[in-house]
C-alpha positions in Angstrom: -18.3 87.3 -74.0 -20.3 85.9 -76.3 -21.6 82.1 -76.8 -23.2 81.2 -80.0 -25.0 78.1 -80.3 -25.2 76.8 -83.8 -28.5 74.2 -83.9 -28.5 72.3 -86.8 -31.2 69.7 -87.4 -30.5 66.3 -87.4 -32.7 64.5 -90.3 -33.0 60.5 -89.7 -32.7 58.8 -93.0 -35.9 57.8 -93.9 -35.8 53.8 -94.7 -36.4 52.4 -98.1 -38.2 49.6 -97.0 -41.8 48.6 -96.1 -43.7 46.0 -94.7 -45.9 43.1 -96.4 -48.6 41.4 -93.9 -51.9 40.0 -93.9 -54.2 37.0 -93.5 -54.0 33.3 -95.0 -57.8 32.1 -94.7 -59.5 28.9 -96.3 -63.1 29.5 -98.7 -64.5 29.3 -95.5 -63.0 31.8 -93.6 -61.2 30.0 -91.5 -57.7 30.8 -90.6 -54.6 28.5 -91.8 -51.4 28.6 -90.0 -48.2 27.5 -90.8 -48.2 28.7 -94.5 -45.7 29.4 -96.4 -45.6 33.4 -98.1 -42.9 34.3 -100.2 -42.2 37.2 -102.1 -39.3 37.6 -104.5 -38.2 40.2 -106.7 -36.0 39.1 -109.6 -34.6 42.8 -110.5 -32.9 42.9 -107.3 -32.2 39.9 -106.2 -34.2 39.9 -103.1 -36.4 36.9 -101.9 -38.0 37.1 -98.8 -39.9 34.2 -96.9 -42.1 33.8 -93.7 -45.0 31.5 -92.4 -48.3 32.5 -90.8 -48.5 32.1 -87.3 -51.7 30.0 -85.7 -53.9 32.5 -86.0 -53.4 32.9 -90.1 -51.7 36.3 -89.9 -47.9 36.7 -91.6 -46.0 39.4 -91.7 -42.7 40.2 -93.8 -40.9 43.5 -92.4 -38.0 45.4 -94.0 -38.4 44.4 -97.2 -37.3 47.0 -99.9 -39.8 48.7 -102.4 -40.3 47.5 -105.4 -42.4 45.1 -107.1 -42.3 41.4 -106.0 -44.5 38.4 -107.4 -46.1 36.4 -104.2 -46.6 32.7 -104.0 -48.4 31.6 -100.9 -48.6 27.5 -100.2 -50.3 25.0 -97.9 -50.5 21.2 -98.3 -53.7 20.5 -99.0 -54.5 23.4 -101.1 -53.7 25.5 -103.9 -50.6 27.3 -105.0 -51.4 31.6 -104.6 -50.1 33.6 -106.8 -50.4 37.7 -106.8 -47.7 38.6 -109.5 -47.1 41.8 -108.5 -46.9 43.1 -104.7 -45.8 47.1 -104.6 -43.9 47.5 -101.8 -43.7 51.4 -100.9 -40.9 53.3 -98.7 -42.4 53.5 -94.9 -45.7 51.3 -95.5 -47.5 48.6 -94.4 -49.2 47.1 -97.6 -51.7 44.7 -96.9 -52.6 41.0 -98.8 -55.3 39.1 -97.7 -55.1 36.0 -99.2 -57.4 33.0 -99.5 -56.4 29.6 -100.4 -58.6 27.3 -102.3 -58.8 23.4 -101.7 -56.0 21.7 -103.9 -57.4 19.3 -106.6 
């Protein structure tokens, strides 16, 4: 008798998505938390939002590539805006970002 094994490879879709993170810091250097990062991409639809945590850092996961415009806000300082993000299949891409002192 004869058993034949057939082994076919099973391929994991790769996800479409990446990963946005960095630092929120004042002129100083020092870290800001509880700011508000957003990135949005009009094309798709998509509009993604987190805050930095106390030690300045944020961190938006799973968010499809593409291009997205970022506005980061504090009270107290500043509007950022970085109008394009690129945002690549399987990567973290990162954006420090440093807030200046509103007016």
């Amino acid at each position: 008798m004869l058993i034949l094994a057939i082994c076919v490879p099973v391929a994991w879709p790769q996800s479409q998505r990446g990963e946005v993170t960095g630092v929120v810091t004042d002129p100083t250097g020092a870290v800001i938390p509880s700011v508000k990062v957003e990135l949005v991409n009009p094309q798709i639809g998509a509009k993604f939002e987190t805050t930095s945590n106390p030690s300045g850092v944020y961190t938006i996961p799973l968010v499809p590539y593409g291009r997205y415009a970022m506005t980061v806000t504090a009270p107290g300082f500043a509007t950022y805006t970085r109008p394009i993000v690129e945002v690549a299949t399987g990567t973290t891409n990162t954006v420090n970002v440093v807030l200046t002192i509103a007016r």
